[in-house]
C-alpha atoms as one frame of an Amber mdcrd trajectory, in Angstrom:
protein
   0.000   0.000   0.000   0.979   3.440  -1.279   0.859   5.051   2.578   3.698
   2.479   4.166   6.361   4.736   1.923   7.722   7.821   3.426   8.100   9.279
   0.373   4.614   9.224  -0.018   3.527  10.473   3.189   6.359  13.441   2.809
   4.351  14.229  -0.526   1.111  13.748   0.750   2.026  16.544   3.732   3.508
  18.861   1.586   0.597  20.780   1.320   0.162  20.567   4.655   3.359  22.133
   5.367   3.146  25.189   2.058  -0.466  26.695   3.810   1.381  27.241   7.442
   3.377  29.806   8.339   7.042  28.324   8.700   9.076  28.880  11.789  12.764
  30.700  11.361  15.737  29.113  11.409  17.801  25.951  10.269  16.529  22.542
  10.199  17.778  20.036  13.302  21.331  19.008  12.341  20.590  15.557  13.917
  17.346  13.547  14.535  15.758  10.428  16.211  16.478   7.886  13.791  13.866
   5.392  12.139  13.989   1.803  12.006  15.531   0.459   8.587  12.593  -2.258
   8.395   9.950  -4.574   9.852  12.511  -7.024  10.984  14.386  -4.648  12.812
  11.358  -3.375  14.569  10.324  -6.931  15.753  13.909  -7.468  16.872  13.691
  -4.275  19.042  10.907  -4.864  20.488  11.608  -8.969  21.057  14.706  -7.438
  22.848  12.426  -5.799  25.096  10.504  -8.300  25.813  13.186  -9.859  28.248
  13.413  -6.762  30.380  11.149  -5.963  33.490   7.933  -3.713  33.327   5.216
  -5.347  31.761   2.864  -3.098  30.513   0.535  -1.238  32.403  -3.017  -0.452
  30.809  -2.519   3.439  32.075   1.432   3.454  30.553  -0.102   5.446  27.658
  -2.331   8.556  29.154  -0.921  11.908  29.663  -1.103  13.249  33.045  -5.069
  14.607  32.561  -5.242  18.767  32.246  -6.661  20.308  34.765 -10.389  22.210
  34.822  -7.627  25.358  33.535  -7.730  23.801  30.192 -10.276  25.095  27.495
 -13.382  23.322  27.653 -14.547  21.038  24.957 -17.135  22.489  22.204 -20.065
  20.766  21.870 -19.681  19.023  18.043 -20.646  22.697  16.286 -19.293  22.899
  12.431 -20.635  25.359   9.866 -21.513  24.927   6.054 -22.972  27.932   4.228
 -26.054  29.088   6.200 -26.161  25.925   8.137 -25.357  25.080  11.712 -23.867
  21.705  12.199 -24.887  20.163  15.575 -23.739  16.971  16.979 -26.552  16.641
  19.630 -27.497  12.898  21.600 -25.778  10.396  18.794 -27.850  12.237  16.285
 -26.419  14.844  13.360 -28.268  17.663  12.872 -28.196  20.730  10.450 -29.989
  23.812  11.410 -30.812  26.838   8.220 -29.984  30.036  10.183 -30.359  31.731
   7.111 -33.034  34.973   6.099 -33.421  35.167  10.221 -34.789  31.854  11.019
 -34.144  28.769  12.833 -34.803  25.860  11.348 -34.035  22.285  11.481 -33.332
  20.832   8.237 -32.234  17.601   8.982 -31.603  14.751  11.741 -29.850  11.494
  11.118 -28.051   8.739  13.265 -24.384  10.202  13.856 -23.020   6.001  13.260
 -20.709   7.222  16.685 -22.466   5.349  19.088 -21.269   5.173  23.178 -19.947
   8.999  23.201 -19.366  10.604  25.862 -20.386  14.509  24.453 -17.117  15.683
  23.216 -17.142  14.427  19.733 -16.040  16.456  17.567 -17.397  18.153  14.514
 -15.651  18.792  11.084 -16.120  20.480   7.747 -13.948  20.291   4.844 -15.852
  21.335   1.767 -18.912  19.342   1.300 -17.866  16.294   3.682 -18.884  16.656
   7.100 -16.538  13.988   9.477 -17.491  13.193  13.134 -14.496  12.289  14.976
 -14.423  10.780  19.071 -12.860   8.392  20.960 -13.766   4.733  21.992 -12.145
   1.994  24.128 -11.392   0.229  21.408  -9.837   3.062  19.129 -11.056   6.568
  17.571 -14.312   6.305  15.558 -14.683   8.458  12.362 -17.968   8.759  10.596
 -18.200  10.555   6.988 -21.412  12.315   5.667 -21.470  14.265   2.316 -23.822
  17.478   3.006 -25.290  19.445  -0.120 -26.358  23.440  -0.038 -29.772  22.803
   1.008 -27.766  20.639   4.668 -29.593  17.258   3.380 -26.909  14.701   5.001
 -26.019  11.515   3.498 -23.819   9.331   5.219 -20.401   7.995   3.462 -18.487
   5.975   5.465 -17.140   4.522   8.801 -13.734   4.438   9.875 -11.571   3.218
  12.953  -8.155   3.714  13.830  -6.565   1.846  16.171  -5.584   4.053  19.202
  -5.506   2.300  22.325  -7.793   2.305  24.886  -6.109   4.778  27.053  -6.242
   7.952  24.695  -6.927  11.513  25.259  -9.778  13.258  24.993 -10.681  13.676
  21.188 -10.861  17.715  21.977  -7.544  18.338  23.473  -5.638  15.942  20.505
  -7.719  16.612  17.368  -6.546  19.724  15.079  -8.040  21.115  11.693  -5.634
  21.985   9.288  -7.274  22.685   5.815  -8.651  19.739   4.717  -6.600  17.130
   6.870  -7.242  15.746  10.625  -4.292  16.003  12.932  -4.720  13.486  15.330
  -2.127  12.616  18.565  -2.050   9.127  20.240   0.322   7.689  22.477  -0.571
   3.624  22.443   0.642   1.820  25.377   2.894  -1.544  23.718   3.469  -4.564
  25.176   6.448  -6.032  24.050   6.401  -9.372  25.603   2.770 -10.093  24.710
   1.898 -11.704  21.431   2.206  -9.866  18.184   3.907  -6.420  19.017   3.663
  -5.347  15.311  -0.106  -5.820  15.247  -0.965  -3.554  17.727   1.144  -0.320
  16.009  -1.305   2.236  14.446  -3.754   1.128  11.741  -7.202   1.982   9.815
 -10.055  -0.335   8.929 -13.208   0.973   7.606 -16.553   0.054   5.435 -19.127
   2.495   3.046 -22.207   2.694   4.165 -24.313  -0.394   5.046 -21.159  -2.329
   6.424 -20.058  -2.375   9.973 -16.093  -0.823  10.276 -15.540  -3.601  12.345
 -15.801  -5.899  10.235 -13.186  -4.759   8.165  -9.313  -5.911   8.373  -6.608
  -3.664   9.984  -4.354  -2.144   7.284  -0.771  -0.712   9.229  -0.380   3.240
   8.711   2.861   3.781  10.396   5.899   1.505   8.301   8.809   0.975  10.464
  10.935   3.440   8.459   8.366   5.755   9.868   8.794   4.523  13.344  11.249
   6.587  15.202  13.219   5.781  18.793  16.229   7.657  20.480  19.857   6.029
  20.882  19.516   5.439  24.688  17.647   2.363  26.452  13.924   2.813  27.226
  13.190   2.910  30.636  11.403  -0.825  31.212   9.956  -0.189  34.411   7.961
   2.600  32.796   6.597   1.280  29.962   6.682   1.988  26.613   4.850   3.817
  24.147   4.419   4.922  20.898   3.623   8.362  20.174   1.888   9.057  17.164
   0.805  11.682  14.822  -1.863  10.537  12.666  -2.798  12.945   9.560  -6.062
  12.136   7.424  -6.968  13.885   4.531 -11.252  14.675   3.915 -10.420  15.877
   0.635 -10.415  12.184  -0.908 -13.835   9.920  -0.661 -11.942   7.101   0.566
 -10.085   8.494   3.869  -6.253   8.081   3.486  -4.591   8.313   6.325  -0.906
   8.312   7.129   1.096   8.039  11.100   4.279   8.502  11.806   5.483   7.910
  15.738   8.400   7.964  18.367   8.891   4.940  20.805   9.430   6.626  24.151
   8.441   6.763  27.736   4.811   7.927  29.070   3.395  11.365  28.157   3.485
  13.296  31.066   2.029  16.269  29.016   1.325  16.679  25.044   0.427  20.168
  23.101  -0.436  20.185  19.155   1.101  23.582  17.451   0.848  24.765  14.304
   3.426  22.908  13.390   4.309  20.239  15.367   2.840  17.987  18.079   5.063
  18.394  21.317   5.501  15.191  23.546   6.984  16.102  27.406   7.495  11.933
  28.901   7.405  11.363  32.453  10.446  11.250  34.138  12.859   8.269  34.057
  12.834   6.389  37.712  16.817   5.559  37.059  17.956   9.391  36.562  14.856
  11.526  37.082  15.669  13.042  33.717  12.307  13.469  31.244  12.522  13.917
  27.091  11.081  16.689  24.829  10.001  15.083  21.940   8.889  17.671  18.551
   6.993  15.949  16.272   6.763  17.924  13.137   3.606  18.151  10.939   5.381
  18.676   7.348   6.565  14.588   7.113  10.179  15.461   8.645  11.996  13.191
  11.206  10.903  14.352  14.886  13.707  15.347  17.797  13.863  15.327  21.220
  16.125  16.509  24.237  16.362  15.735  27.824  14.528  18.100  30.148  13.587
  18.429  34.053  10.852  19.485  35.786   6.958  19.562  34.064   4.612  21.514
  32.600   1.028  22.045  34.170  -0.800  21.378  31.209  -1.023  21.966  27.286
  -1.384  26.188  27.986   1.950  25.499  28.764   3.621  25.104  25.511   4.175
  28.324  22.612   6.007  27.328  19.405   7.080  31.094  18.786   7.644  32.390
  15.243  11.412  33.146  16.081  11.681  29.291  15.791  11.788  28.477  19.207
   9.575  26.540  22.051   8.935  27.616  25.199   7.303  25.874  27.685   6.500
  27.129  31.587   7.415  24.261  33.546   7.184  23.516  37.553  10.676  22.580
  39.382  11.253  19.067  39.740  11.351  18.423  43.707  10.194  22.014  44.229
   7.250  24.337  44.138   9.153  27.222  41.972   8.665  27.780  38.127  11.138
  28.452  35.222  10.682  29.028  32.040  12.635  26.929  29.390  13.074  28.599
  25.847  15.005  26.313  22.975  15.817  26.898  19.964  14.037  24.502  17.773
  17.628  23.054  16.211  18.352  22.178  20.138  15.736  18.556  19.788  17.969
  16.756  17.833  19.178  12.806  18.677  17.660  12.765  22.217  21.356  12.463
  23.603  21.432  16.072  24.976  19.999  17.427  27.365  19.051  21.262  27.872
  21.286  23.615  29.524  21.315  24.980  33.106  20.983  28.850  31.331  18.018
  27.760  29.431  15.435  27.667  32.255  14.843  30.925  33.613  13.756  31.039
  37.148  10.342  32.620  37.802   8.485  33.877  40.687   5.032  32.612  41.940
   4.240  29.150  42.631   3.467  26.343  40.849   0.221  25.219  42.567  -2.875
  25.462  40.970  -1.212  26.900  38.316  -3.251  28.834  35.166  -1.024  30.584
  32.113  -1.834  31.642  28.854   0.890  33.129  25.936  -0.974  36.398  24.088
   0.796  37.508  21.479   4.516  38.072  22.965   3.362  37.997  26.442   3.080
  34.855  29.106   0.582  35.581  31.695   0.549  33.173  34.693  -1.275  32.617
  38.024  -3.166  30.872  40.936  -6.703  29.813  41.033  -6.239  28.718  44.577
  -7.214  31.574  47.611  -8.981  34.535  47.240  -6.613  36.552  45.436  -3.681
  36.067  43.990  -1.223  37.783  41.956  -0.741  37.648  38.376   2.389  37.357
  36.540   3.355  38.825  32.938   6.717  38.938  31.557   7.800  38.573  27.676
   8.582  35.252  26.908  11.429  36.463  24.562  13.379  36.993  27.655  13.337
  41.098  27.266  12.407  42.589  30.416  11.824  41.458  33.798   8.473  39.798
  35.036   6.017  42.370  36.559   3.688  41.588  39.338  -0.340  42.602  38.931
  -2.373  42.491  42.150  -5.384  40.579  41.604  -8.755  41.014  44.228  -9.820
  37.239  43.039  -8.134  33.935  42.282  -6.883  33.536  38.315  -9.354  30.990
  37.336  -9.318  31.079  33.957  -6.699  33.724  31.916  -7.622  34.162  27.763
  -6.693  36.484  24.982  -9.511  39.570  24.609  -7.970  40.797  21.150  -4.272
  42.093  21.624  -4.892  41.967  25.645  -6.281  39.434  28.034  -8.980  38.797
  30.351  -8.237  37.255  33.896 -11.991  35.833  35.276 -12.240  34.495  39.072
 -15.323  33.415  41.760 -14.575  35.638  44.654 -16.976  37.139  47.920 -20.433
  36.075  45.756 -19.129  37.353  42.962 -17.294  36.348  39.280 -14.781  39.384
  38.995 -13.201  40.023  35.478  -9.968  41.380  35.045  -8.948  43.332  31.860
  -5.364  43.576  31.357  -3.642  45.815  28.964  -0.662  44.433  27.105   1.419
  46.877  25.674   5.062  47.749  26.377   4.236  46.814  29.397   1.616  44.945
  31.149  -1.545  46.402  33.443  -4.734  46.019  34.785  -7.040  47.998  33.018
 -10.175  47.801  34.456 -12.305  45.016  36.707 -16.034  44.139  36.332 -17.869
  42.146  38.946 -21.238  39.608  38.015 -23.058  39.054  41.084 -23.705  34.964
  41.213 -26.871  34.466  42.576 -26.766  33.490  46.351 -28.505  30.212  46.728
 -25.614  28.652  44.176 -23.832  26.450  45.578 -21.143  26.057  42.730 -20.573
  27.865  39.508 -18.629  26.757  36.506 -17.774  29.428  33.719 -15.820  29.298
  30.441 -14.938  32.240  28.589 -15.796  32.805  24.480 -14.624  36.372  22.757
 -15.109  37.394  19.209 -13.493  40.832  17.913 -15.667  43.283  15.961 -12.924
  46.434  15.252  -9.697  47.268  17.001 -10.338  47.574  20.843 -13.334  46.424
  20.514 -15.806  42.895  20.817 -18.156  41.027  22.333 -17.749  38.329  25.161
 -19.908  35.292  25.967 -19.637  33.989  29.474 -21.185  30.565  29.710 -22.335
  30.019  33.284 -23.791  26.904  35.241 -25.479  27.835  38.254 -25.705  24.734
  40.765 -28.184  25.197  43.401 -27.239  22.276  45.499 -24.399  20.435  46.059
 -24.000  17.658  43.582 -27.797  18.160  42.370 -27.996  17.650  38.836 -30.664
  20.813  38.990 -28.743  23.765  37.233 -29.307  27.233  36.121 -27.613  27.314
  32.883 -26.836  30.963  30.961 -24.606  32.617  28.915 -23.924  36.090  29.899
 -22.730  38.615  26.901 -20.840  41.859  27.715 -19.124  44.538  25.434 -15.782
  45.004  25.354 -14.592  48.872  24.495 -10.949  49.829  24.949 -10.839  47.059
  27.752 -14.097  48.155  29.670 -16.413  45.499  29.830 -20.485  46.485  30.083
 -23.284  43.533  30.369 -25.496  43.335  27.578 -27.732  40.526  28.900 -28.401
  36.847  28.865 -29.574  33.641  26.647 -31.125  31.319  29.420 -32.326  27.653
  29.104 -35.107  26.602  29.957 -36.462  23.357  29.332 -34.148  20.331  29.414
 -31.734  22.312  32.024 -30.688  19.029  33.391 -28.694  18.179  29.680 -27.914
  21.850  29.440 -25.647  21.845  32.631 -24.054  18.518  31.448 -22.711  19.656
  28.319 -22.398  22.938  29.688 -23.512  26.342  27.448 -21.827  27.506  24.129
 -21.857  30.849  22.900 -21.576  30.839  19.048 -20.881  34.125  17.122 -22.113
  33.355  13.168 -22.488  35.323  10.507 -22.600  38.590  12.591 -25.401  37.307
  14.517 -25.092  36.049  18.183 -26.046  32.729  19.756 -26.515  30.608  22.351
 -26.175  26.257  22.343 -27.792  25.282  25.800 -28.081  21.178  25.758 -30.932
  20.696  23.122 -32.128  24.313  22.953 -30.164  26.708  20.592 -31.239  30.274
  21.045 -30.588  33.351  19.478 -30.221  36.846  20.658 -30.007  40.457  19.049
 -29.182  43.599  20.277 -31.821  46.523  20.566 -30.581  49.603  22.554 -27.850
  48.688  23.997 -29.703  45.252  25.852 -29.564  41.693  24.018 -33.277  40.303
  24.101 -33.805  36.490  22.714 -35.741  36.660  19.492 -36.101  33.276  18.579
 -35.039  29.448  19.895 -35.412  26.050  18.767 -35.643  22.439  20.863 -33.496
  19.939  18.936 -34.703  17.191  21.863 -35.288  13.882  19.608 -38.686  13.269
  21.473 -40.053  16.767  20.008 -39.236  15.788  15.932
């Protein structure tokens, strides 16, 4: 088969690689090298097979990310004047053209046992549903026409491993192609290594994927390991990178992958997926692996200490990664900046000079890079302080004073947006980034008294320079661990970094499913909505207030 060659998946990416913005500076002078062929990558791993650590069934999931890291869209894709909604196994398409709402069409999403976060994808006219499964990542294709009439295509599985990460934090869109990441826990002394390495199997319409026979992805010249020994005791894994391309019918899909230890932490960039392993029990020391996007050989380097999660990691356009990590055997914080040449063989590891020491500490720990600015903090206590200092290594790191905890930090335009639960009350923080960085202004939502919990997430969508909207999802619990929920998103007005409440989108029937999945505010076409559970409701501003104007219930019992 045409996708075992690495020439061919080299070609097949170089499209990939021409659409994305390139990062400066030389390629790696030295890489992780590949195996030469099959019977070299049965010998390694029969090799193995006489060592100690058997594998573990958890040897393959990353360290999970914290409630810091963004939340998971409910499946949402757009085509046209449609709304794609992946709602309750079903795939619907909503006409929110000529000011209406109106369901078009409903049909079995073929994803069955989700657990909400699949994801939704458009490329063109083929719509793919994409989530994760116990026994590997399940991806449905539908062809939609201009008037949103579905037709489903095809099933698909690739073979993941049961231990994968969510299908939200390791799925990317780039053009027409799926990026996927999977690290797949191997078990070198059980039967048949090479049949459990990454593969697809899939069926058209009116056959069950299942049915269908494995065909390998990932050749063993595209199988990648460092010079030194794997750490037994730890397990080992294969990291992979998984591109498909929707452009084709038939979904081609191509993996290349690293042998290594456990992810501790993984981030996808623009232009690589970055791998930080879990440190080795013999020497403590951890790896940095950079798997690039464009079909070239990955590298890696040996690092200490951790990141907190993904928010972590910035590829920077001056070619380099930086990454805010936590001490190893400490609670302080550094930040480690590499040149991109520096992952080359594994064999190195970085220097002393690049971690720079930090202030603040590492627990409950919240960051965000905006533009050339890392802002980092505590949601733990009441307040905390805030830290921003220019990841470039210009300038020293400045100190804000916060009157709430740093719950959540995200980009607002050119500046950022530091939200907190504090006294009764969810405070907002606008702070300016400039030449240097400062808090701008504060607003404060009064949370109604009898909640007894409130989760919020954070949505902003720029209009003109300085200027935007915001949409707060919030869920409202009234008792502790009661599934009863008030569920809203809030919208405010952002102008020159002053934020003003325009008003609410509320659910109301179905709450229950609304505060599951949580609320999503979607900004379309200039117009302003709100995806509560089943109900999708849409709001318009009339002096200065945003009034609902219309809704739909997408609940399967009401079609």
């Amino acid at each position: 088969m045409s996708t075992y060659l690495a020439a061919g998946l080299a070609l097949s990416l170089a499209a990939l690689a021409g659409c994305q913005p390139r990062a400066s500076g030389p390629a790696p002078q030295k890489t992780l090298h590949a195996f030469q062929d099959e019977a070299q990558l049965e010998t390694f791993l029969q090799d193995l097979a006489g060592q100690a650590g058997a594998r573990a069934d958890d040897a393959a999931a990353p360290t999970p990310a914290d409630e810091a890291a963004p939340e998971p869209g409910a499946g949402v894709g757009e085509h046209g004047r449609h709304l794609l909604l992946l709602r309750r196994g079903r795939l619907l398409t909503v006409d929110i053209g000529k000011d209406q709402l109106k369901l078009v069409a409903a049909v079995d999403a073929h994803l069955p046992g989700g657990d909400g976060r699949d994801q939704v994808v458009v490329a063109g006219d083929s719509v793919a549903l994409v989530g994760r499964r116990p026994d590997g990542t399940a991806i449905a294709l539908f062809d939609i026409d201009p008037a949103g009439r579905l037709r489903y295509r095809a099933g698909y599985q690739l073979r993941t491993g049961a231990q994968a990460p969510a299908i939200h934090a390791s799925l990317r869109q780039i053009g027409a192609r799926l990026v996927l990441y999977t690290p797949l826990a191997l078990d070198a002394a059980g039967p048949g290594p090479l049949a459990a390495l990454p593969a697809l199997r899939g069926a058209l319409a009116g056959a069950d994927p299942a049915a269908a026979p494995f065909t390998r992805i990932a050749p063993a010249s595209r199988i990648y390991r460092a010079d030194t020994a794997p750490d037994a005791q730890a397990g080992l894994v294969l990291h992979s990178v998984t591109i498909c391309d929707l452009a084709t019918r038939a979904l081609r899909c191509d993996a290349s992958a690293v042998l290594g230890a456990p992810a501790r932490m993984f981030h996808l960039a623009s232009e690589a997926v970055y791998v930080w392993t879990r440190a080795r029990q013999d020497d403590g020391r951890a790896s940095l692996y950079r798997m690039p996007l464009n079909g070239g050989a990955p590298g890696a380097i040996g690092v200490a200490g951790a990141p907190h999660d993904p928010s972590a990691f910035h590829e920077s356009a001056d070619g380099h990664v930086n990454v805010l990590v936590g001490r190893a055997g400490a609670d302080g914080l550094a930040l480690l900046r590499l040149p991109l040449t520096a992952l080359s063989d594994g064999s190195d590891s970085a220097a002393p000079a690049s971690y720079r020491d930090l202030p603040g500490s590492a627990a409950q720990l919240r960051s965000r890079y905006i533009g050339p600015w890392l802002l980092y903090g505590s949601a733990e206590g009441a307040a905390t302080a805030l830290y921003a200092l220019r990841w470039d290594g210009t300038g020293a790191p400045q100190r804000l004073a916060l009157a709430h905890p740093a719950e959540r930090i995200e980009a607002m335009g050119e500046d950022a947006v530091v939200s907190g639960q504090a006294r009764g009350a969810l405070h907002l923080s606008s702070v300016r980034l400039g030449p240097q960085a400062a808090l701008a202004n504060i607003h404060v939502h009064t949370i109604d008294e009898d909640s007894a919990a409130v989760r919020h997430g954070f949505h902003y969508t720029s209009q003109r320079p300085g200027q935007g909207m915001v949409g707060l999802p919030v869920v409202e619990a009234r008792q502790p661990d009661a599934p009863d929920a008030a569920v809203s998103v809030l919208y405010l007005r952002n102008t020159a970094l002053k934020l003003r409440e325009l008003g609410s989108l509320k659910a109301q029937g179905g709450a229950q499913h609304a505060a599951a999945s949580a609320a999503l505010p979607l900004f379309v076409q200039g117009r302003v909505f709100a995806l509560m559970g089943d109900e999708l409701v849409e709001g318009k501003l009339k002096n200065g207030r945003l009034r609902e104007v219309r809704r739909i219930d997408l609940a399967p019992d009401l079609q």
